[in-house]
C-alpha positions as CSV (number, residue, x, y, z in Angstrom):
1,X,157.6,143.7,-63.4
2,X,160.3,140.6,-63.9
3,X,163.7,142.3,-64.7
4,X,166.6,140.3,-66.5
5,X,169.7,142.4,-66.4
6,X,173.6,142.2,-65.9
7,X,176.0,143.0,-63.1
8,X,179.4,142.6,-62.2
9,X,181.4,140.9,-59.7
10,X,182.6,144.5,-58.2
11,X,179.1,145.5,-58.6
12,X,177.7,143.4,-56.4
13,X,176.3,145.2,-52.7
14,X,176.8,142.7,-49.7
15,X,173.1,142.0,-49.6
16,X,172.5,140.6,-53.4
17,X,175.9,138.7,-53.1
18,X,174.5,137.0,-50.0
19,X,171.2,136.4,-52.0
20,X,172.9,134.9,-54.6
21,X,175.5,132.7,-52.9
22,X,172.5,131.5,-50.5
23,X,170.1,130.0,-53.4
24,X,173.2,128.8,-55.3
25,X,174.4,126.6,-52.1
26,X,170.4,125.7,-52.2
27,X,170.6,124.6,-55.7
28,X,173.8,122.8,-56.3
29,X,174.9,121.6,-52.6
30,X,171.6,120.8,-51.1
31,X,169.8,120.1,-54.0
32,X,172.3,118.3,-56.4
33,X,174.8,117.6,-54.0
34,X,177.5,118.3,-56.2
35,X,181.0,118.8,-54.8
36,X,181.1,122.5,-54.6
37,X,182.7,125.1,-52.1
38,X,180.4,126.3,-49.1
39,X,181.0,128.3,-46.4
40,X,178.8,130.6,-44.0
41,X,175.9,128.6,-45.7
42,X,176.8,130.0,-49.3
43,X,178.4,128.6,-52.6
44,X,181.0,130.4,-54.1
45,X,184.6,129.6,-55.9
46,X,187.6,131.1,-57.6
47,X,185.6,132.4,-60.5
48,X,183.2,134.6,-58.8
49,X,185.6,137.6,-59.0
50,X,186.4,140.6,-60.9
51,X,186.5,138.8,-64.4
52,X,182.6,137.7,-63.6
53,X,179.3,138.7,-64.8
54,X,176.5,138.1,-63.4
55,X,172.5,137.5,-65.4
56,X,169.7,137.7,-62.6
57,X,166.0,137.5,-63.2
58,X,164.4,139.5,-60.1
59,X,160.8,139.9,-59.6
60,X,159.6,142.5,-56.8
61,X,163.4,142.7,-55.6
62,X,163.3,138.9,-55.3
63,X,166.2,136.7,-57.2
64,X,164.5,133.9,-59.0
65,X,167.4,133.1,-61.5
66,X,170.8,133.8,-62.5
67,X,174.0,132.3,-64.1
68,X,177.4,133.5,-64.5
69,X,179.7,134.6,-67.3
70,X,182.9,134.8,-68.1
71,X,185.0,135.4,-71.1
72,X,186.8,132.8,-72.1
73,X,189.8,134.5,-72.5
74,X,190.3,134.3,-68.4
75,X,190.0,131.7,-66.3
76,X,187.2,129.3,-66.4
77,X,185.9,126.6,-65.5
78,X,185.6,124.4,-69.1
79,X,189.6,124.7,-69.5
80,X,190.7,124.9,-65.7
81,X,188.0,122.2,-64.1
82,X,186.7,119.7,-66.6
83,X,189.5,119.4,-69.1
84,X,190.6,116.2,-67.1
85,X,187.2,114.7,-68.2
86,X,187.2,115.1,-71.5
87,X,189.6,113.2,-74.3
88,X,190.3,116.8,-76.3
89,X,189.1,120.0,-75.0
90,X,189.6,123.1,-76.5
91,X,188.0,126.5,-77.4
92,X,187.9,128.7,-80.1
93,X,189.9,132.1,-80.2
94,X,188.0,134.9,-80.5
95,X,185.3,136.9,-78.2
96,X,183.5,134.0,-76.4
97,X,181.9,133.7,-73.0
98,X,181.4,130.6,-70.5
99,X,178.0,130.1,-68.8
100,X,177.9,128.4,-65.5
101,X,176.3,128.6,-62.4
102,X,172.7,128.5,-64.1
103,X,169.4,128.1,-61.6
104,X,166.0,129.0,-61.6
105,X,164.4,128.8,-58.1
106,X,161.1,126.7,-58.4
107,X,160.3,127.4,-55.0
108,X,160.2,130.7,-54.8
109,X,158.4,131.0,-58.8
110,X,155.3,129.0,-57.4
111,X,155.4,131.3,-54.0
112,X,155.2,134.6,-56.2
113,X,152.6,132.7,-58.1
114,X,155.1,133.3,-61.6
115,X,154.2,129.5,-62.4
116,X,152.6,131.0,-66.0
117,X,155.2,132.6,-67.3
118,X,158.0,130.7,-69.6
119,X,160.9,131.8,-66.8
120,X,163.5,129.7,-68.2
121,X,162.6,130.5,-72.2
122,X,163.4,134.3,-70.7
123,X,166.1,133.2,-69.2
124,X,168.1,131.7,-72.2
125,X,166.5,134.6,-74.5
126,X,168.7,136.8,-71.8
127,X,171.8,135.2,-72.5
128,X,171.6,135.9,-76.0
129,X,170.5,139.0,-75.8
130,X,173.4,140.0,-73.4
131,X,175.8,138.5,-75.4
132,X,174.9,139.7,-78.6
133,X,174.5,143.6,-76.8
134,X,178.0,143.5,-75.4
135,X,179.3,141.5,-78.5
136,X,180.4,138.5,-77.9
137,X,180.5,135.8,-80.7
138,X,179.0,132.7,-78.8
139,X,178.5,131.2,-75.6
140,X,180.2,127.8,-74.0
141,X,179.3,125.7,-71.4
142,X,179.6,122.4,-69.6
143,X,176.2,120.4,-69.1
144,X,175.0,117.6,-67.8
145,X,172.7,115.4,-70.1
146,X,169.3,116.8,-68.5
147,X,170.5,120.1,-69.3
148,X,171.3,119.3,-72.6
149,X,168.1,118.3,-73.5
150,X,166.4,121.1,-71.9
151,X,168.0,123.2,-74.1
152,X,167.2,121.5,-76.9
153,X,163.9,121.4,-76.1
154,X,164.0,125.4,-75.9
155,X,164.8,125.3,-79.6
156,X,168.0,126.9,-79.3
157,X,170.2,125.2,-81.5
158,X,172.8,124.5,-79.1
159,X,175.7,122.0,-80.9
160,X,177.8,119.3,-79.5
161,X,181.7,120.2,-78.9
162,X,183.0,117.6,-77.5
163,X,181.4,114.6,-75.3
164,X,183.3,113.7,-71.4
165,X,182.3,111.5,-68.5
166,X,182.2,112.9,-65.1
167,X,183.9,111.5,-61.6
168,X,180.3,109.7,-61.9
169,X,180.5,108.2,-64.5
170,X,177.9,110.1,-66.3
171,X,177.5,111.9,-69.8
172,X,178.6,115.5,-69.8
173,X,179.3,117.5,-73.0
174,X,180.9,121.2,-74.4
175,X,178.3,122.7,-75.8
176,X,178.0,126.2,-78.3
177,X,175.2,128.6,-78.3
178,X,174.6,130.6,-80.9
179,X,173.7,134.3,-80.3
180,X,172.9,134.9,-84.0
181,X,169.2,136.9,-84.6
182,X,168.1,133.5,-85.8
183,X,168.4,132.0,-82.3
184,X,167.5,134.7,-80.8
185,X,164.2,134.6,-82.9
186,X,163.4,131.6,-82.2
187,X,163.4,131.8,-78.4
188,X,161.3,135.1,-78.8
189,X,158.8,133.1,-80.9
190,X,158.1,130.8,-78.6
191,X,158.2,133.0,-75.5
192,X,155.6,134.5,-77.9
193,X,153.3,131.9,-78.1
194,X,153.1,130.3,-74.5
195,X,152.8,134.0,-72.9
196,X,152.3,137.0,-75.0
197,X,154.2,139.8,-73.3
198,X,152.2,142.7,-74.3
199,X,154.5,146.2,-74.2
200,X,157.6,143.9,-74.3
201,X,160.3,144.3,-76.5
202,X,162.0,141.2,-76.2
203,X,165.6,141.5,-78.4
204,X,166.2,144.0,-76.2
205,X,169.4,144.0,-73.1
206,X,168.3,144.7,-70.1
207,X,164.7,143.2,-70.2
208,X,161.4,143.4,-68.4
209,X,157.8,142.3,-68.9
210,X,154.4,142.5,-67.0
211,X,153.0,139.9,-64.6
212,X,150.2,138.3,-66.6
213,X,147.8,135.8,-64.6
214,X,145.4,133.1,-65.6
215,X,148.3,131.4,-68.3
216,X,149.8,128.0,-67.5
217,X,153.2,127.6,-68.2
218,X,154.3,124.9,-71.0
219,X,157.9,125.3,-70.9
220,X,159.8,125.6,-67.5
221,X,162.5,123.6,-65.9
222,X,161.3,120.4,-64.5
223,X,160.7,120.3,-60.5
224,X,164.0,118.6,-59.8
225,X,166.5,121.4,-60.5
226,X,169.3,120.2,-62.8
227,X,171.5,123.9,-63.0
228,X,174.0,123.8,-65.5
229,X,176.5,120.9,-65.2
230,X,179.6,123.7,-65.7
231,X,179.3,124.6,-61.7
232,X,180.8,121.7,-59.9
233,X,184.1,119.0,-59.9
234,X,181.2,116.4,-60.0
């Protein structure tokens, strides 16, 4: 079985922190080189505390994904790290979360042979679904341009906030995502349709789904992992 669920900061056990922190230095230091915090060969920063949530997609007690939210009402990264970037930044009062931190391992989905399976459609289907069971109205984030269009390419209808330039010069934008049923529909359509989940019930928080074989994968993050732009001062 691949399981999406949630858990907190507090929640996490030495062992899964270290998991975590290890694959997200492997992403976004080694990977992207972005200008992030290491030590003890791990990523981690000011907002992995007790305001933090975590979204993990394990398969056979392996991490292959996760990102990290936090309401927006505490400290986070769009207001505390990236306003600087941007000509007007500003979000919304009411019961919002920030995504950052996204990844999706690529390395270890072709060694467990999980190549068929839509991982990142899942993926964004559990953020909605997780926001939508715990009530949240919406979900921010900082992305690069790559990311952007991977999204939109999910066919979540992800809107443009506001548009920034990063220390490098490049494109990087506040985006919304909607956690309506719509949205939510839409992802589970397509999940749908590029690998039927037989025995799944997919607007459900947590999730988890059967290994199915034999089923190429249409939709997955390309080779070179891009992660969500909201991780770094890049």
């Amino acid at each position: 079985m691949i399981e999406f669920f949630d858990l907190g900061y507090d929640s996490l056990c030495k062992e899964r922190s270290t998991e975590l922190f290890s694959l997200r230095k492997k992403t976004f230091k080694d990977r992207l080189n972005w200008r992030v915090n290491c030590e003890r060969n791990m990523e981690f920063d000011v907002y992995d505390n007790e305001n933090t949530t975590y979204i993990f997609g394990v398969y056979k007690g392996v991490i292959i994904c996760s990102l990290r939210f936090i309401e927006t009402k505490n400290p986070n990264m769009i207001i505390d790290t990236f306003k600087p970037y941007f000509n007007q930044l500003h979000l919304p009062e009411g019961n919002y979360i920030e995504a950052s931190r996204l990844f999706i391992d690529k390395e270890r989905i072709k060694t467990l042979n999980l190549q068929q399976h839509p991982v990142s459609l899942i993926l964004f289907l559990s953020m909605i679904n997780y926001a939508r069971c715990l009530g949240y109205e919406g979900i921010y984030a900082i992305v690069s341009h790559p990311m952007l269009i991977i999204f939109q390419r999910s066919g979540w209808q992800v809107s443009i906030v506001e548009k920034g330039l990063s220390e490098k010069r490049q494109n990087i934008y506040l985006i919304h995502m909607p956690v309506d049923e719509h949205n939510q529909n839409i992802l589970i359509n397509r999940i749908n349709k590029k690998s039927p989940l037989l025995g799944s019930t997919l607007n459900a928080w947590p999730l988890s789904f059967r290994v199915r074989k034999n089923r190429p994968d249409q939709f997955q993050l390309d080779a070179k992992s891009y992660g969500m732009f909201g991780i770094s001062d890049t």
